[in-house]
C-alpha positions, 0 to 999 in steps of 0.5 A: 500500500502506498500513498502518494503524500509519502513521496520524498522532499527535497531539500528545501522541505517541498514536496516532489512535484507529482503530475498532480501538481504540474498544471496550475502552480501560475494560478493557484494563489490568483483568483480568477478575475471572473471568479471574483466578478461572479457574485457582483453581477445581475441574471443578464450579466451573468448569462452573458458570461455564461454564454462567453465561457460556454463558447470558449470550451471543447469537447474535453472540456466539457467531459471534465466539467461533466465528471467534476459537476456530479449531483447537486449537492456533491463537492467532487474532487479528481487527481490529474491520473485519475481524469487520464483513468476516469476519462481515458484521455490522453495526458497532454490532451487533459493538460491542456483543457486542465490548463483553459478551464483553470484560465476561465476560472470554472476549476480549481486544484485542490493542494495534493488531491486533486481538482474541483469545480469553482464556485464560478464553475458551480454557478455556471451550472454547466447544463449541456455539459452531460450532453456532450460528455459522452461519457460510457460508465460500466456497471458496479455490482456490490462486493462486500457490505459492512454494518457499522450501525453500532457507533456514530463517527466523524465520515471525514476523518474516515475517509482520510485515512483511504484519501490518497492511498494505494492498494498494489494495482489499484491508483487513487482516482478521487472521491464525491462527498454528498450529504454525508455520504463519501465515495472513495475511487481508484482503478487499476493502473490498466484501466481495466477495472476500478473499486467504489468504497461508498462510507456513511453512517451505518455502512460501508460498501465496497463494489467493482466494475470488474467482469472477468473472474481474476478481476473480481478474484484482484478486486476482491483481494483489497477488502480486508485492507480497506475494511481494517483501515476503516474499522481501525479508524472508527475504533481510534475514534470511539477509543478517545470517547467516555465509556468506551471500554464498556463498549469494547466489552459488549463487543466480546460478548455479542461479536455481531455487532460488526459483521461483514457480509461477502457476496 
């Protein structure tokens, strides 16, 4: 397992460069001027900027404001290589749209994780862009659920624990949070399949889009660690809590109060 916060510094205490971090070092700390106008203009205004940037975006682009958009409600976040595995694009194809949709302002990196969409990218709303994405998703089918109705925990410090990591073949693509619901992504290196864990509270899920039985077999073969880092969380948490050794007791006693069902 490996994760992508362990690679060395230098000398100067920085962290390397990863391809992650190549694409937006010149904008970063300047906000983009139509970002700072957004909440300063009127519904004619702002469809006029609308309809400016709409017509400045690409194909590509759009694919990478279709997948960072989500639901309504979610904040969605990508590495640079998991848009190359979500979206089977080419490198410098992605960093070059990375790089017009950063100068539009409609996204933003997000230090070590990744990119998301502005809050002008947001108010956009991008509405043709699931029209034009063109996007094929394959079929997730569930591998293993876990009940966690037994405690209450905080999902964020959950999740970043898995933030990041990898799991041999398997590279961190990026994670939705949506209403208390956290769903964590990777892929295969190959692109051939990739592993969901969806983290609330009261369960978590572990699905895959693998098809072939050595794929699955592959898949199936990260449960244990992703269920362990899971419940090692959650147990880190409920140990900082008063009484949990009455809790620790109960669980001796009635073992299912944590089960984890295989399909």
């Amino acid at each position: 397992m490996t994760n992508e916060a362990d690679i060395s510094v230098d000398s100067g205490g920085d962290r390397s460069r990863l391809p992650d971090d190549i694409h937006t070092e010149s904008h970063a700390s300047l906000p983009s001027q139509q970002v700072l106008l957004v909440n300063n203009i009127d519904s004619n205004e702002s469809s006029a900027l609308s309809s400016k940037v709409l017509n400045e975006l690409h194909d590509n682009d759009n694919k990478i404001l279709s997948l960072l958009k989500g639901d309504a409600n979610s904040d969605t976040s990508y590495t640079f290589n998991g848009l190359v595995r979500e979206l089977s694009m080419h490198q410098q194809s992605l960093s070059r749209s990375i790089k017009r949709l950063v100068d539009l302002g409609l996204i933003e990196q997000i230090k070590h994780y990744g990119f998301r969409l502005t809050k002008l990218g947001r108010h956009l709303g991008m509405a043709n862009t699931s029209e034009n994405s063109n996007i094929e998703y394959r079929k997730y089918t569930q591998l293993a659920y876990l009940d966690m109705h037994f405690t209450k925990f905080n999902i964020d410090r959950v999740t970043s624990k898995l933030t990041g990591k990898w799991f041999e073949n398997l590279r961190w693509v990026g994670k939705i949070n949506d209403l208390g619901v956290s769903i964590l992504k990777w892929k295969r290196y190959d692109n051939s399949f990739g592993i969901n864990v969806t983290i609330m509270q009261g369960s978590l899920m572990i699905e895959s889009d693998a098809s072939l039985e050595k794929e699955i077999v592959e898949a199936a073969r990260t449960i244990p660690k992703i269920v362990g880092m899971v419940t090692d969380s959650i147990l880190e948490q409920f140990n900082s809590q008063p009484g949990a050794n009455n809790y620790l007791a109960m669980s001796r006693a009635y073992p299912g109060l944590n089960k984890t069902q295989y399909n």
